[in-house]
N, C-alpha and C positions, 0 to 999 in steps of 0.2 A: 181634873184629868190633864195629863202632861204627855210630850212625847207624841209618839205615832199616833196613838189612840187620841190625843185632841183634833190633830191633823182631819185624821179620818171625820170624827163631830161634825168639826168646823164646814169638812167639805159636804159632806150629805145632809146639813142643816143649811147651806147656803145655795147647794142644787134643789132642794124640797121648794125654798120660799121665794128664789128665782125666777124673773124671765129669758131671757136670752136676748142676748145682745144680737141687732141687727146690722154691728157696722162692716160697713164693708170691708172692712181689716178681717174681724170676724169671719166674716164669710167667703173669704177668699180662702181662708186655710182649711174652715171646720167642714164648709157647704152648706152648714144649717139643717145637716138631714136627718140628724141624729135626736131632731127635739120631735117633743108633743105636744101638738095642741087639739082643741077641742072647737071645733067651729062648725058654721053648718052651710050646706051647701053656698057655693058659689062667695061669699065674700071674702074681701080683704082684711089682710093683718101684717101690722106693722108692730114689730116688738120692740120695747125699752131698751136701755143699755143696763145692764151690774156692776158690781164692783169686788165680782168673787176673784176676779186675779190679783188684783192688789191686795185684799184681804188673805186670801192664802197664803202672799209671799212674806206677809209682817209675821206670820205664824211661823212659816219654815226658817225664818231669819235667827228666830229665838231658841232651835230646835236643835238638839245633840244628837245625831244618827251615827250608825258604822256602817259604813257602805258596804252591802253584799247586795243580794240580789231582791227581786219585788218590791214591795215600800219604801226599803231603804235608800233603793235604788234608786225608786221614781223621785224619794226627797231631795237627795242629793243633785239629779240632773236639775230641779228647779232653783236648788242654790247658784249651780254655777250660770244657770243663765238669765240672771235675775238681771245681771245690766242691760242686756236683750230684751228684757220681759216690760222694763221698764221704756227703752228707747222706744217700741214698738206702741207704747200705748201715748206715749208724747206724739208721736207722728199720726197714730190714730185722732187723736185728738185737734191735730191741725188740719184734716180734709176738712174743706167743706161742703162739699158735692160727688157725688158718683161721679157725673160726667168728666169733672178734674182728675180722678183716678184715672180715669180708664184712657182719656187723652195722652197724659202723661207717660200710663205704663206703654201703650201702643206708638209713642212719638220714640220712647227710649228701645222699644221691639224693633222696629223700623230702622233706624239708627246703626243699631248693635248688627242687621243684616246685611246693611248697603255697606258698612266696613268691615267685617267679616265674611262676607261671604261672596258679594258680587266684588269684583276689578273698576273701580269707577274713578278716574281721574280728575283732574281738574278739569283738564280741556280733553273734549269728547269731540267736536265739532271741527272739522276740517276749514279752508279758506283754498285750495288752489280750485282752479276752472274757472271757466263760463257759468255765471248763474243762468238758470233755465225755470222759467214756471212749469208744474208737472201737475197732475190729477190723480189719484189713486182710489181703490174700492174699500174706501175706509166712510163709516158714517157714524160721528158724535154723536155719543149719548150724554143728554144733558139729565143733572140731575136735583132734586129738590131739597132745597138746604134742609126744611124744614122737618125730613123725610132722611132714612139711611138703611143701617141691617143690625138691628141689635140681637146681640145671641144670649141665651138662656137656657138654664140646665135643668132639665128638667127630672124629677125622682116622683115613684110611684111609692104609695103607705095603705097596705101592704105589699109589697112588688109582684108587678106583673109582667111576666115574662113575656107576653104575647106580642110581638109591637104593632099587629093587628089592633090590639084591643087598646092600645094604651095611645092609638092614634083615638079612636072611637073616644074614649072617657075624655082627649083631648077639646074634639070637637063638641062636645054638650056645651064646651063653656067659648064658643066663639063671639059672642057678644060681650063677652069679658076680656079677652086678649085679643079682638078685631078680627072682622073677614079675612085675612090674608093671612098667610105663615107657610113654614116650611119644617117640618116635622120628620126625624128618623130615628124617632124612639125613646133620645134622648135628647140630643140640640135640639133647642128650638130657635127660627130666625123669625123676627119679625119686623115690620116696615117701621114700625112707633115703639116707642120707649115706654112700661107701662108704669106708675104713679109711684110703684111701691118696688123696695130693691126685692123684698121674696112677696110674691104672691102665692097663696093658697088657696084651694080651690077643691069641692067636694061631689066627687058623683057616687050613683047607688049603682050596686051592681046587687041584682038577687036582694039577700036581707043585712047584705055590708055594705060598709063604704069605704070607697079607695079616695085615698087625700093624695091630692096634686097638689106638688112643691114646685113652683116659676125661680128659679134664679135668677135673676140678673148677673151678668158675665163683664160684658163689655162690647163697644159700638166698636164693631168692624171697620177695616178701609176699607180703600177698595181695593186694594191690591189681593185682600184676602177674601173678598168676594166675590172673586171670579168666576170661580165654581158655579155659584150662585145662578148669578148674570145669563151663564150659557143652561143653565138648567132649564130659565125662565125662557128663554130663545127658542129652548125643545119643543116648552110646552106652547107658545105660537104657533112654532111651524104644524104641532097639532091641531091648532085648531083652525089653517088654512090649507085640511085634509093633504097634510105630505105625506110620504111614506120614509121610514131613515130606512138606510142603510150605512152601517158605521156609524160615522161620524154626519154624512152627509144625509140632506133632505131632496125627496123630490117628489115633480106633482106628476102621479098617473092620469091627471085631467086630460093634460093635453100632448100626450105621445107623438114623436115624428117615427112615423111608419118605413119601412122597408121592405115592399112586398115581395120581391126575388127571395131575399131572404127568410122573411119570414121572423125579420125583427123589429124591433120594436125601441125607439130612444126616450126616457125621458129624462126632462130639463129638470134642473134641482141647483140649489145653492149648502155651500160649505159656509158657516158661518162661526166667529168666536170671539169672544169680549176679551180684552185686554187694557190692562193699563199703560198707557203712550205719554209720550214727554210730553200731546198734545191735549192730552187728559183722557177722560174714558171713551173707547171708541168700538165699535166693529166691524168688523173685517168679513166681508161679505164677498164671495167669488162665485162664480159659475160654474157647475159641475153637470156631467152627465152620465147615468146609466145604462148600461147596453140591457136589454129582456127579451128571448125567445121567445114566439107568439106558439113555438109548439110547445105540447108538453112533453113534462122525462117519461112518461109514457108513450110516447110517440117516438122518442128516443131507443126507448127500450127492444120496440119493435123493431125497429130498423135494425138494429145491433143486432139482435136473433136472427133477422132475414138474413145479411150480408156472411155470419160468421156462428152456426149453430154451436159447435163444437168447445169452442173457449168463448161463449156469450158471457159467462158470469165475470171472467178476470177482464174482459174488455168494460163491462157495464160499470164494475171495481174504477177500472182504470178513468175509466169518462167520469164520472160521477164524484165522487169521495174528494172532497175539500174544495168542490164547487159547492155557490151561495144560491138557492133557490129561493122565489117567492107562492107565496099560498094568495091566490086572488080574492078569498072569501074574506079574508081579515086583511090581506096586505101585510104579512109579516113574514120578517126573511130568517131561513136557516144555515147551516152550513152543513153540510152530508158529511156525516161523517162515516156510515155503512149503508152496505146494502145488504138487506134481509134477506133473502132467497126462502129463508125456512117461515115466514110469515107471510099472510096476505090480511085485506081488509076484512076476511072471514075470521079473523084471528081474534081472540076475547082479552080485554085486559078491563081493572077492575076500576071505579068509579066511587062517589062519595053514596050512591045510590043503590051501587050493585053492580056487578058484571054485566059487561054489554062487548058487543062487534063494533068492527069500525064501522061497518057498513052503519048499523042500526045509528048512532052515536051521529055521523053527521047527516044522518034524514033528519033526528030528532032536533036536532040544535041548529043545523047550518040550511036543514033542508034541501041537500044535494043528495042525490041519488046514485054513487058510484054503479057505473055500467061495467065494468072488468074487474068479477070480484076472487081471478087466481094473481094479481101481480103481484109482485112483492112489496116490501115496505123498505123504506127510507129511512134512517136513524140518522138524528141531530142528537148531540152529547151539546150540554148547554155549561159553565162549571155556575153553577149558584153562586150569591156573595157569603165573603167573610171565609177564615181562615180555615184550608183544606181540610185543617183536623175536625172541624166544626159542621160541617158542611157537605153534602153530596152532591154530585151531580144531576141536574135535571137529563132525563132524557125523552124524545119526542117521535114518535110514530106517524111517517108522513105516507099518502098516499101519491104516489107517482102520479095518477092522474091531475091532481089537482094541483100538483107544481111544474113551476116555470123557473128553467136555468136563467141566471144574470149573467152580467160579466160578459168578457170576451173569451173564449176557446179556443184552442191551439188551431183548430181548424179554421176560424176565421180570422185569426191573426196571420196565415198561411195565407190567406187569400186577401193579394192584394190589390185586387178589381173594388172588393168588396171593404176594406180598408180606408180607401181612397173616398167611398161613397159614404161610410161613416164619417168621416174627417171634417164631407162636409156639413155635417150638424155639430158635430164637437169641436172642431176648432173654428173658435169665435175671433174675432177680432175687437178691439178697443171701444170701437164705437156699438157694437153689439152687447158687450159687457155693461156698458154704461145704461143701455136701454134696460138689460135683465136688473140693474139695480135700484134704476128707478123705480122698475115693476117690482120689485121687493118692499120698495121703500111705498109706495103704493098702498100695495096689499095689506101691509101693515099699519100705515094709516089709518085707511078707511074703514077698516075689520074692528066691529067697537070690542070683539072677544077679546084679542092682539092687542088693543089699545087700553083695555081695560086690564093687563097684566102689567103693563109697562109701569101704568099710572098708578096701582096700589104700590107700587115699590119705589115712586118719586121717580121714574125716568123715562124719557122720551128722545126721539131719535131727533136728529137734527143735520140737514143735508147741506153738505158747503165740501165739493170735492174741487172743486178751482183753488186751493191754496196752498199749496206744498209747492215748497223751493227747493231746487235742488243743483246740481253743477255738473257741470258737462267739462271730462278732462281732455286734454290736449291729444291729437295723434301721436302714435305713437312710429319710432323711426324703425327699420325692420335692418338687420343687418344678416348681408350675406358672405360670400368668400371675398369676393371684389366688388362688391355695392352696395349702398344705404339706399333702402326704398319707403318710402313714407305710407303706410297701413291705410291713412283715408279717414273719413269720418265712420264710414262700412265698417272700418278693422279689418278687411280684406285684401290678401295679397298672392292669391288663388296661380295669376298669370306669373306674377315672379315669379313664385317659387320652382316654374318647370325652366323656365328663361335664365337664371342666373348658377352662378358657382356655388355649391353648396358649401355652407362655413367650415366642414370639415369634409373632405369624401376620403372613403374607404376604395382604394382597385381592388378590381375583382380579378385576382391571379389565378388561384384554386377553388372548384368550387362546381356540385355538381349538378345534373337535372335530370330527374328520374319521372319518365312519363310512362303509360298503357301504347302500345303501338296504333291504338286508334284513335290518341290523342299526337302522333307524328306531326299534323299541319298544325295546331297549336303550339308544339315547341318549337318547332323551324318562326314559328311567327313573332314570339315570344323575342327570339335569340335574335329577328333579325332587328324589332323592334327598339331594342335593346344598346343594341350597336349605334342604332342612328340619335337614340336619344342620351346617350351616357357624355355626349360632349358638352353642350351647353351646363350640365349642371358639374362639370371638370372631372367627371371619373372615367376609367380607363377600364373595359372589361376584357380579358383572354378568356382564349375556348372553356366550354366547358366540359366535364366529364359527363357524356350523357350514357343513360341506360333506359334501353327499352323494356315493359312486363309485356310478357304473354298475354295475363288474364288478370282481370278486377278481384283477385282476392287480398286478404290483408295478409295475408303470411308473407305474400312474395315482397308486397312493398318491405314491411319488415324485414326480410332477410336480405334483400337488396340495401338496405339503410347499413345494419351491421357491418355486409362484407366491403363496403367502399368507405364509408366514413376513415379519416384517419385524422392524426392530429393538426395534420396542415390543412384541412377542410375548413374555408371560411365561412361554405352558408350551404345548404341543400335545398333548392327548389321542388317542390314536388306538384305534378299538376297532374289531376284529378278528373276523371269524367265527370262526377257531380258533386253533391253536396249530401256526406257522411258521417254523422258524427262518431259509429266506430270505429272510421278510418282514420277519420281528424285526431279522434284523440290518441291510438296506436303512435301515429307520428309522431305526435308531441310529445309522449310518453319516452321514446328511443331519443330524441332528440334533445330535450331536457332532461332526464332522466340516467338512462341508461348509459349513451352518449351525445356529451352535451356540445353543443355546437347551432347556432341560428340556422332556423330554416321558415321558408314561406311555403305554405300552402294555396295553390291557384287553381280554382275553376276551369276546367277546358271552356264552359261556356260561355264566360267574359272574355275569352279572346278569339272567339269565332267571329267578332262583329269588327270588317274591317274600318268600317267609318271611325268608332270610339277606341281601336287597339293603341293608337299612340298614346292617348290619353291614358288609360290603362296602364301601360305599361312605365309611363313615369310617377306617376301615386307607385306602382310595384316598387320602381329602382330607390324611391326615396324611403321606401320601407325598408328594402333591404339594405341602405345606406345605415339609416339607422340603427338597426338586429345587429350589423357588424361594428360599433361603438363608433361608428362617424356622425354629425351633429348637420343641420340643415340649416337652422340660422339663428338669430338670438337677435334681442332685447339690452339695452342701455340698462344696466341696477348699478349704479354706483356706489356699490357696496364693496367693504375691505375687511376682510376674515370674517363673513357672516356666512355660517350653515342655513339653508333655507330644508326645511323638512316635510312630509306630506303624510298622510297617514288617511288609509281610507281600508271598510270592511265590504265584504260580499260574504249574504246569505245564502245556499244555497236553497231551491224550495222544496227542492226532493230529497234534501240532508238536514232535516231541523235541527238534529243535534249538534253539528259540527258550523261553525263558521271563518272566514278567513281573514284576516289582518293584513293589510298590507303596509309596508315599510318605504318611503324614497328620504333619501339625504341628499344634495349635491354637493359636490368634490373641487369645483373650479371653480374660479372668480365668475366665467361667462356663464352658467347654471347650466350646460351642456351637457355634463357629465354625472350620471347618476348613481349612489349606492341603493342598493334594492334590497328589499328581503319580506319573504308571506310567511306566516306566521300560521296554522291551525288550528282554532281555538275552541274547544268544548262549549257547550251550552252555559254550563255553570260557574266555566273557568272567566274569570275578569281578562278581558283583551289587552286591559296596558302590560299582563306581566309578561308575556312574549316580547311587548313593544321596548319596554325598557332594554332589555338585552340586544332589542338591534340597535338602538338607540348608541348605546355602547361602541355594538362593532363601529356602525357609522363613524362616531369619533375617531375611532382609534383608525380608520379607514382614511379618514380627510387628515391625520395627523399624518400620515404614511405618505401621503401624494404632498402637503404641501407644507412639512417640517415642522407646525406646528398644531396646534389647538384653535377653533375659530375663540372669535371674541365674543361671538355672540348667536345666539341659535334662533331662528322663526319656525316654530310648527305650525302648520296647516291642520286642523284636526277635524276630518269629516267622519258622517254618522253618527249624531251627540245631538239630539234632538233637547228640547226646552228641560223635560223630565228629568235629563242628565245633565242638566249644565251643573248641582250641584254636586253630585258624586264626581263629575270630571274636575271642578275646582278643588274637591277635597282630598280623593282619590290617588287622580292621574298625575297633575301637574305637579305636587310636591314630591311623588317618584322620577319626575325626569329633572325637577329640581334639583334633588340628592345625587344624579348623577353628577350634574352642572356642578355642584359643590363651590358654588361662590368664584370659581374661576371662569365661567362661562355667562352672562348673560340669557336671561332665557323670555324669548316673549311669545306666545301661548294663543292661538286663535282660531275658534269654532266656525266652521265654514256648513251653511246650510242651506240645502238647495229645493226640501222638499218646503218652497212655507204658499201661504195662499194670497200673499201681498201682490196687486198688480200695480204698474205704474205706467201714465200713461202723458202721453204730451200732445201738443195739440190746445187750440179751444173746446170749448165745451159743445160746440156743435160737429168740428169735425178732430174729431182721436186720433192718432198712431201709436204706434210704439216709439218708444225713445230711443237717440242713438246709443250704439256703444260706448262705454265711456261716461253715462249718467250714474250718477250717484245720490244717495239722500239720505244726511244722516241726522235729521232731526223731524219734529216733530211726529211722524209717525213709529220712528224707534222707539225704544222700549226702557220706560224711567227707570233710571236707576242702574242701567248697564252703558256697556261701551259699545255700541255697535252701528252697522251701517247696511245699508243697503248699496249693491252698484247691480247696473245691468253691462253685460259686460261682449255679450251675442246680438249679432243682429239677427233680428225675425224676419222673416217677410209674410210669413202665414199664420195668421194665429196673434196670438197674444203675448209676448215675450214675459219671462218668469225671470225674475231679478235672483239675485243669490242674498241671504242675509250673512256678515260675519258679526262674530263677536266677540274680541280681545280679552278675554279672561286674565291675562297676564301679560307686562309689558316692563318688564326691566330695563331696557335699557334705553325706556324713555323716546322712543321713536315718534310719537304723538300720530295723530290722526292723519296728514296728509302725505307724509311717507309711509302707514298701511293702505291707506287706501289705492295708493299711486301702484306701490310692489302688487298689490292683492290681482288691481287690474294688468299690468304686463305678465304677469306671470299667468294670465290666460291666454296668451299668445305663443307658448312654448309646447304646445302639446301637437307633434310632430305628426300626428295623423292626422290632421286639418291646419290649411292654410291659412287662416283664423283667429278669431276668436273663441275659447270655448266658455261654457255658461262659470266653469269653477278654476280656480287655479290646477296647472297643468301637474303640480306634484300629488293633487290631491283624485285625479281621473285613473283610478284602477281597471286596468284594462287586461 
């Protein structure tokens, strides 16, 4: 027989008498899941090698085909890639161990990422400042060579869909793959490496048997088991009775009480593994809970009492996207309605049958619900895995037996009550230090906790005294007529009311629109005004004043209209109180409509004559501002460099929509700014608005100063870890393309929500570090560019460092000119005399 038909022979006479080849070349493409074997429960098999691919290919060698399609097809594809077929089995032939695969393939995965994908230079590490010894709430995890996280694939014969069930057939063979793993259906992670590359494994289910195939994959780093790490962190804090919410844990053991109120705090830690230049570590912070000791049925009555009429849209309104907790389990929801047409008398159906809420938690929880007309509570949960696939859970709560978290507009409004919160929540360094110890403790001593760590080869290991870091020089403040030196503070509160402002605006034209019962507040205002506009060099004439009748908006409105004109430099507007449909009419006529700066002032801030002077120069230096004059400035000795900013606001009662904001500066002295907000839909990518101001900006600073900068710095805030690689993929190569190779372009993520603290001081007694600390090693992040500076002074609490990170840097500035710029350009945000926590282009205000 010749031709196709030997082909065909050759092949189903060499698959019949066959085993299958176990090499790992093999099974990396095939998976091996496609063979059969015959085995009986629970033992191992390790299969031979063949030699049907070199035997196939001497046959198709010798073999006359006309390519069309099926057979002739498949023969021909194995001609042409017969020098392939062959290189592949020469390199098969040269491993000699798994573990050199998977090294290899994972040394060259790692590789291909840190220059691909992360920005990492040569020199990461800065040299200006004073070295400084620091501390921070970071704690080493050491780990056990002999120990890792190997992953493995696992396939079920006959598949079963259940991944209940295919954990279950898992577990029968735990004495065969070891006490420990981590199992989601399909990966499997284990601590040990097991003997054989495919293990097979046999359980009975009924009168069949389903065959379990173990792959062997490859030993994880750690960089890729992170995920892992924090899983295993969950399940401690599990077993030293926390309760999560979110992200964070905390213990209902031992609550600080607030009996006026009627609330309740508890202590709890944020915790997260990560891989650090200093090796593997965690990062452990202090957090706390706010919990109402009434319930939302205690709520509910109130609302009814105060407001019959429209109880349902108030109860709507309070309730719906607050987090509740259920005391019986400890688990939190988020409201997403309120039932009105349900109560606990309501039947919904069981694995058992239909039953009441009532009945349901006698039976189970043995709680007795006493008010059985209230309504129910709906949580919408979204299930995993892909919406098409998927429903949502949803959960039937009773009012009674839930408790609001969080803080409420009502007590955020009450700032008696604020203040007496603050002092449980805002800790200071030396208080941090003790809550870590006591983590580090608890975890210890807890043989459950310690018994997680140690099947996985890792243990915690405390040494917070050794982080270096470097403290940068004051910085010089300059004003219209004087250099004032900032301090170690960054504080220059006193000059700025004492000196010439670097640019002032006079105020020639320019009007004040008060309520006639707000009369002694403007005369106070105006006369305030006059005595303070000299020292800081501006010159104010009369102004246009207008009295209202009456507190309504239409009048302030139609008052704006008919006076406004184009020689209008600013509009004052002072207010009986504090309105947000007032505030915003004004802004709207003022920005909007007719646009022109204007301030809006509290009558109530200037009724107090002890603080009015005060008062009133923060006012003149804002309205110096609004009218394009500049208050003081910062040494950059920089030439044709655009400094950029870019920051977003959510709104939380507009989820669909969110805002972009835009700054470029225009001047050598970074005084003068281009602006621009942006709109952005939920689904729409935020760089595409950004790019086109990006744009104007250029062509804006081309216009003021004849040319093109040489070189652009963006600030890019709201770009959390999750996005730093859609931001490197994404964004930067579209502001790249603008840059077009005539522009340098250097690129840097500014982050301020992170849980890093740092601290200075001995280990007996903590503070905060001053302004001007920085730290960019050991506890940054391998494999990136980035730094930590603190940049604000605290005096209460615990100061929160900002992280950035250089994604991009053309033009080769190196680390101690970002870090130097990052830090003065917190000193430019003209509503604090100051330092602020983030650079001043990136504070969207």
């Amino acid at each position: 027989m010749s031709g196709r038909g030997n082909l065909l022979n050759l092949f189903n006479k060499k698959t019949r008498s066959s085993e299958i080849s176990s090499s790992s070349e093999y099974y990396e493409n095939d998976c091996g899941f496609n063979i059969h074997h015959s085995t009986s429960s629970g033992e191992f098999h390790r299969l031979p090698k063949d030699n049907i691919g070199s035997d196939l290919l001497k046959t198709i060698k010798n073999m006359d085909t006309s390519v069309g399609r099926g057979r002739a097809q498949f023969v021909q594809t194995f001609k042409s890639n017969e020098t392939n077929l062959g290189k592949r089995k020469d390199d098969t032939s040269s491993i000699q161990s798994k573990d050199t695969i998977n090294n290899e393939s994972t040394s060259s995965l790692e590789n291909s990422k840190v220059h691909n994908d992360e920005f990492f230079p040569n020199v990461v590490h800065g040299s200006k400042g004073s070295s400084v010894i620091l501390s921070c709430n970071y704690i080493e995890l050491k780990t056990d060579e002999n120990k890792g996280v190997y992953q493995y694939e696992v396939r079920f014969f006959p598949a079963v869909d259940s991944v209940h069930l295919r954990i279950k057939y898992l577990n029968e063979h735990m004495d065969k793959i070891g006490g420990t793993k981590t199992f989601d259906g399909a990966s499997l992670y284990l601590p040990i490496l097991l003997e054989n590359q495919m293990t097979v494994l046999v359980s009975k289910s009924m009168d069949t048997e389903v065959e379990i195939r173990i792959l062997f994959k490859k030993k994880e780093p750690f960089k890729n088991c992170l995920h892992l790490y924090n899983i295993l962190f969950d399940r401690i804090m599990k077993t030293l009775n926390y309760v999560r919410f979110d992200r964070k844990q905390f213990d209902p053991s031992c609550p600080k009480i607030i009996p006026q109120a009627k609330l309740e705090v508890w202590p709890g830690y944020v915790t997260a593994v990560d891989e650090l230049e200093g090796g593997l570590m965690l990062c452990c912070d202090v957090s706390h809970r706010i919990l109402c000791q009434r319930t939302v049925l205690d709520m509910l009555i109130d609302i009814y009492k105060k407001n019959i009429n429209s109880y349902q849209d108030l109860v709507k309104k309070t309730l719906i996207g607050n987090i509740v907790i259920t005391r019986y389990n400890n688990r939190t929801y988020k409201i997403s309605e309120v039932c009105f047409n349900e109560s606990p008398q309501s039947i919904f159906h069981t694995k058992t049958g239909p039953t009441s809420y009532v009945q349901y938690y006698t039976k189970y929880h043995n709680i007795n619900i006493k008010d059985i007309n209230q309504p129910l509570l709906l949580s919408i949960k979204k299930a995993r895995g892909t919406p098409e696939d998927t429903e949502n859970i949803e959960f039937r709560l009773v009012p009674e037996l839930c408790y609001l978290t969080g803080l409420r507009d009502d007590i955020r409004s009450n700032n008696k009550l604020m203040r007496e919160i603050a002092t449980y929540t805002r800790v200071t360094p030396n208080q941090r230090k003790l809550a870590l110890d006591k983590f580090y403790d608890n975890v210890s001593n807890t043989p459950a906790a310690r018994e997680i760590l140690d099947r996985w080869g890792l243990a915690l290991f405390r040494n917070l005294n050794n982080l270096k870091g470097r403290q940068l020089d004051s910085e010089q403040i300059y004003f219209g007529k004087k250099v004032v030196t900032a301090g170690q503070n960054a504080e220059f509160s006193k000059d700025a009311v004492k000196n010439e402002m670097l640019e002032a605006i006079h105020l020639n034209n320019w009007i004040i629109i008060h309520f006639k019962t707000d009369l002694r507040a403007a005369i106070s205002l105006l006369d305030n005004m006059k005595q303070c506009c000299r020292p800081l060099g501006m010159n104010i004439s009369k102004p246009k004043i207008i009295s209202l009748d009456h507190d309504r908006i239409n009048e302030f409105i139609d008052a704006l209209r008919r006076n406004i004109v184009m020689e209008t430099q600013i509009v004052v507007c002072i207010c009986p109180n504090s309105r947000d449909d007032r505030y915003s009419a004004i802004k709207k006529i003022c920005c909007l409509e007719l646009p022109v700066p204007s301030q809006v002032i509290n009558a109530k801030t200037l009724c107090n004559e002890t603080k009015n002077r005060s008062v009133v120069q923060k006012i003149l230096l804002q309205m110096n501002c609004k009218m394009g004059g500049s208050l003081w400035t910062v040494k950059i000795p920089f030439k044709s460099v655009m400094i950029c900013g870019i920051d977003s606001y959510h709104d939380p009662s507009n989820r669909g929509n969110s805002v972009a904001a835009f700054v470029a500066s225009l001047n050598a002295s970074y005084t003068q700014w281009y602006s621009k907000a942006v709109i952005q839909t939920k689904s729409e990518e935020i760089v595409n608005g950004l790019t086109s101001s990006f744009e104007a900006a250029l062509n804006s600073y081309k216009k003021r100063n004849g040319c093109l900068p040489e070189s652009v710095i963006i600030y890019r805030d709201g770009v959390g870890d999750g996005q730093l690689s859609t931001c490197s993929r994404y964004e930067i190569p579209q502001f790249a393309s603008i840059c077009d190779n005539r522009i340098k372009l250097t690129f840097i993520v500014v982050q301020k929500r992170v849980n890093t603290r740092i601290f200075s001081g001995s280990a007996n007694q903590l503070d905060n570090p001053l302004p001007g600390t920085l730290v960019d090693e050991h506890i940054t992040r391998a494999h990136m560019y980035d730094f930590f500076l603190v940049s604000q002074l605290v005096r209460q609490g615990t100061v929160s460092p900002t992280h950035f990170i250089v994604l991009q840097d053309d033009a080769k500035y190196g680390p101690d000119i970002i870090q130097k710029l990052s830090y003065k350009l917190c000193f430019l945000y003209y509503n604090w005399s100051g330092t602020i926590r983030i650079p001043a282009c990136c504070m969207a205000k």
